[in-house]
N, C-alpha and C positions, 0 to 999 in steps of 0.2 A: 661813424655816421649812423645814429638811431632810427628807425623808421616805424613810426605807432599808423596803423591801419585801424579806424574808429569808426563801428558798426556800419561798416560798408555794406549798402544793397545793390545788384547791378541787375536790371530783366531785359530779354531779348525776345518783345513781341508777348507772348501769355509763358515764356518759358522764365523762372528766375533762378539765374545763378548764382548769385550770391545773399542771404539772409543775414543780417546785420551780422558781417562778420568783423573780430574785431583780434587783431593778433600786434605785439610785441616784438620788434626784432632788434636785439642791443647793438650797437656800433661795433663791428670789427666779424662778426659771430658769420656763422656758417649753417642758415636756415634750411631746412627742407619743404616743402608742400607736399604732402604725400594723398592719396586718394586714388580711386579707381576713375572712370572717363567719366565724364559728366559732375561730377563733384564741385568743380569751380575753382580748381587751382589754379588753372591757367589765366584765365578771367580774373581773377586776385592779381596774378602776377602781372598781367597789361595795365591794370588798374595802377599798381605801383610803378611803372614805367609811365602811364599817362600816357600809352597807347589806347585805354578807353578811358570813359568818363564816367563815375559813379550817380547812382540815380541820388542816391543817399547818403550820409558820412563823409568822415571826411579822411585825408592822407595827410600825417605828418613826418615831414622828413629832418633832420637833424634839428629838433626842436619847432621848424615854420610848416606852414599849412601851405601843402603844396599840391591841393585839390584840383586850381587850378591853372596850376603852373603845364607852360607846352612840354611834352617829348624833349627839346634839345636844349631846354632850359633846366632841367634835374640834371645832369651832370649822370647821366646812368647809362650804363653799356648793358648792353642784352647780345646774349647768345640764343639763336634758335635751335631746334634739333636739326633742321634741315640748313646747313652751315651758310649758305646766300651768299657766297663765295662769285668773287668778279672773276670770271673766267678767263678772260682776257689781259689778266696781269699775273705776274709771279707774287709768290708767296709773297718777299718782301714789300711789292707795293699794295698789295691785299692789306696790311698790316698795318704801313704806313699813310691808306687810305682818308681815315678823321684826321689825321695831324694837318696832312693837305689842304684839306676843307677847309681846318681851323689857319688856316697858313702860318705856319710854323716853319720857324729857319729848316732851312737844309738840313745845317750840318744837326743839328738837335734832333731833327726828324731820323738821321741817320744812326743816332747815337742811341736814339729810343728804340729803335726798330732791331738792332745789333743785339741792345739787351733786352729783348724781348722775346727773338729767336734765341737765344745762349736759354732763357725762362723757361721757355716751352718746350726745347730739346729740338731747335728745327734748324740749329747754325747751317747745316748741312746743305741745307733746302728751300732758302732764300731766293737761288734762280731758280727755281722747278714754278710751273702752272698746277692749279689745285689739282686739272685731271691726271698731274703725275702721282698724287699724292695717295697715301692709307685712308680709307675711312678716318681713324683715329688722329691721323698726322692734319689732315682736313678739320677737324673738330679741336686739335692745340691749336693751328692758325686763327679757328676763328674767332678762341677765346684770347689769345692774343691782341685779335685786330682793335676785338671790347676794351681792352685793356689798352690800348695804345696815348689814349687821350687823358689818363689816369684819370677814370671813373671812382666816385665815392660809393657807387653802390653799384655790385653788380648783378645780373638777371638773368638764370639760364633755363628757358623751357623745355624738357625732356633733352638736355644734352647729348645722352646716349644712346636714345634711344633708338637709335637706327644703325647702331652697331649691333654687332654679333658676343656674345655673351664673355669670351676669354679679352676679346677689346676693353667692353665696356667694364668688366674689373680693373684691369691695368689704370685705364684712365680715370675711375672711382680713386685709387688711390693717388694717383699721379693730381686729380684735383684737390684734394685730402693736402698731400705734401705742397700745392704753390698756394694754396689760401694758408698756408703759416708761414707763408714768404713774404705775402703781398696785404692780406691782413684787410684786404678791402670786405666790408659790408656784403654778404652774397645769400643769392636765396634763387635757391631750384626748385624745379618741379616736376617732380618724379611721380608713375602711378609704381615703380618697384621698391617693395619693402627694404628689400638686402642692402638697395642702392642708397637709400635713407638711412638707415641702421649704420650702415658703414660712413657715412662720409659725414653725417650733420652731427651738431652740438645741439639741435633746435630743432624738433621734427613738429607740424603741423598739420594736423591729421583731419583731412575735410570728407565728406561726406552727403552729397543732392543741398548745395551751397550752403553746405554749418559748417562749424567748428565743432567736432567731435570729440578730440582730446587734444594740448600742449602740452610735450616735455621732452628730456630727456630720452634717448632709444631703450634706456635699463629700464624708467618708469612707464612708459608706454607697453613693453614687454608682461612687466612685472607688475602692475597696477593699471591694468586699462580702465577708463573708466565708462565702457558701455560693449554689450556684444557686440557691436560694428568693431571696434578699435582690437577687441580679444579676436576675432575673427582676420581682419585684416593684417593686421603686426601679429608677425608670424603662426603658424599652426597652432589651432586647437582641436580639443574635442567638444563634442556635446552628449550630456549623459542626462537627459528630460532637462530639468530648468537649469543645471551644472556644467559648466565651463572647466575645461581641464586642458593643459598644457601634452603635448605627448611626453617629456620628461617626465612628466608630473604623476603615468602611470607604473605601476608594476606588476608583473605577471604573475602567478603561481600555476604550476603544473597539474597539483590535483585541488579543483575547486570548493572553495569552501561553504558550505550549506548557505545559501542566499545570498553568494557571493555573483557578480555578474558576469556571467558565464559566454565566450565567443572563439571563434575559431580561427586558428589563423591560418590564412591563404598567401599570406608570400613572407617571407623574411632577406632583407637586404642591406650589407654590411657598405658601410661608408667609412673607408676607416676606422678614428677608433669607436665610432660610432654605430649602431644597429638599429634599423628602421625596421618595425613588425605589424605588418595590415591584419588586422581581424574585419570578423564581421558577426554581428550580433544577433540573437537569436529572429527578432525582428529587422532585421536588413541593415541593420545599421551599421556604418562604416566607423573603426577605430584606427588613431595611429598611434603607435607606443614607442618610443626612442630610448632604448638603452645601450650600457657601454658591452664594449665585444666580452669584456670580463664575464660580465652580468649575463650575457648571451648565453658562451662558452655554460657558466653551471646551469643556465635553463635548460640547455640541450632539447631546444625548442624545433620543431619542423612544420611544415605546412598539412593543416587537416588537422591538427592536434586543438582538442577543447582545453582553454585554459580559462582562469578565474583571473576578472580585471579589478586591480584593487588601483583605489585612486588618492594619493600622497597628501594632493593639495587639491584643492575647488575653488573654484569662483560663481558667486548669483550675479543676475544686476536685475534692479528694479527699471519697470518699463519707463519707457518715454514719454 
C-alpha cells in the first residue's frame, strides 16, 4: 500500500505547519518522520490518517486520492504515544475492540486476538487490565489493537516516547523484528535520531514544516544535504563555515605550526569507543571520537593542548 503526500500545506490560525510538503512512501516500507517539536511531523502524520484536513495538496493512498476520504474509510490504524487504553477491559478485549465494532464472528474475533497476543509476546496477559501492565507491555497491546482489524497502513506518533530509555530500545527493535512479520505499510514519528537510525528504511527529515532531506539512515549520515540535517542526524562539529563529523577528527600531541590548536577537558571511554571534549582557543566546543587503540598511543589527559586535524569536511551553501 503506497502512499504519495503531494505538496501538502496545513496552517493553524497565522501559525503554518506544513509548506508544500511532498514525500513518497513505497508499499510494505518502514518510514520514519524525524524532526525536533514543531517541525510538522505530527501534523503530516494526522493528515495521512485524515484526522486533519489539508489546506492545500493532495494524499494519495494506493494509487486513489484520498484527500478526502473520512478517518474510518482508509482502512489505517494509528497508535498514539499515550496508549488510549479502555481501562475497563482486559487486554484481550482491548484488542479485540474494532473487530467488535466491525462485528466480526466470535470465533474469527477469537482467533485473531489469540494470534495477535502469540505477535506481540502478551499470550500470558490476555486476562490482565492495562493498569496491570509494563509501560512497554501497554504500548505491544496498543499496537496490537491497530493491528487487529488488518490495517494496510499503519500510524504510530512518538510511540515511545513516554518510555524510559533501556524500554524504548527493546521495543525499537522488537518493532524492527514484527514489521518483517507483518509487512504492513508503517510510518512513525519520531523527534529521536537513534530511534530513526535504527528502525527505518525511510527516514524523513522535517524542519519549521519543509522537507529537509529523504533517504536512507547511511545517506542522511553520510551526505546531508544542509546544516540542519548535519547538525541534527547525529553529532557534528563546526570549524567557521566546515562541518565535520567527530570521527572525522584526529588529534596530535605536539601541535603543528597553524595547526588548530584546543585543550582537552574530559576524556571518556565507551567501550571500544573514546569520546574527547576540547575546547578552543575562542570558547569553542569540540567533540572527537576515536577507538581506545587510537586513545591508548595518544596517551592523551585532560589540560593537555593538542593539534585538531580534520580527515573529512563538509560546506553547504545557504538557503
Amino acid at each position: 500500500m503506497s502512499i504519495h503526500v503531494r505538496n501538502v500545506s496545513k496552517s493553524f490560525g497565522d501559525f503554518s505547519a506544513l509548506e508544500g510538503v511532498s514525500v513518497d512512501v513505497a508499499g510494505g516500507s518502514l518510514t520514519a518522520l524525524l524532526g525536533p517539536s514543531g517541525s510538522g511531523k505530527s501534523t503530516l502524520l494526522r493528515i495521512i490518517a485524515g484526522l486533519e484536513t489539508p489546506d492545500l495538496g493532495e494524499i494519495i493512498i494506493a494509487g486513489e486520492d484520498a484527500t478526502g476520504v473520512r478517518v474510518q474509510d482508509r482502512n489505517v490504524g494509528f497508535v498514539f504515544q499515550h496508549y488510549a487504553a479502555f481501562k475497563h477491559m482486559t487486554v484481550r478485549d482491548n484488542i479485540a475492540f474494532g473487530l467488535k465494532v466491525r462485528k466480526r464472528p466470535k470465533a474469527e474475533i477469537r482467533e485473531k486476538v489469540d494470534e495477535l497476543l502469540k505477535l506481540v509476546q502478551l499470550e500470558a496477559f490476555g486476562h490482565r487490565y492495562p493498569a496491570q501492565l509494563s509501560g512497554g507491555q501497554r504500548q505491544r497491546m496498543a499496537l496490537a489493537r491497530a493491528l487487529a482489524p488488518n490495517p494496510e497502513v499503519l500510524l504510530l506518533d512518538e510511540p515511545f516516547g513516554a518510555l524510559d530509555a533501556r524500554v524504548r530500545a527493546e521495543l525499537r527493535d522488537w518493532l524492527r523484528r514484527l514489521h518483517e512479520e507483518v509487512h504492513v505499510t508503517t510510518i512513525f514519528v519520531t523527534h529521536d535520531q537513534a530511534e530513526a537510525m535504527d528502525v527505518a528504511s525511510q527516514i524523513v527529515v522535517m524542519n519549521h514544516g519543509r522537507v529537509e532531506q529523504i533517504g536512507d539512515p547511511t545517506q542522511l549520515y553520510d551526505e546531508p544535504a544542509s546544516e540542519f540535517v548535519m547538525q541534527f542526524v547525529g553529532e557534528a562539529n563546526r570549524l567557521g563555515d566546515r562541518w565535520v563529523r567527530p570521527h572525522e577528527l584526529d588529534l596530535s600531541p605536539d601541535p603543528a605550526p597553524g595547526a588548530l590548536e584546543a585543550q582537552i577537558e574530559r576524556v571518556t571511554r565507551y567501550g571500544f569507543d573514546a569520546r574527547i571534549e576540547l575546547v578552543t582557543a575562542d570558547g569553542s566546543e569540540l567533540l572527537v571520537q576515536v577507538t581506545r587503540d587510537r586513545l591508548e598511543e595518544l596517551e592523551l589527559v585532560a589540560g593537555q593542548i593538542v593539534g585538531v586535524v580534520a580527515l573529512n569536511e563538509r560546506t553547504f551553501a545557504g538557503r
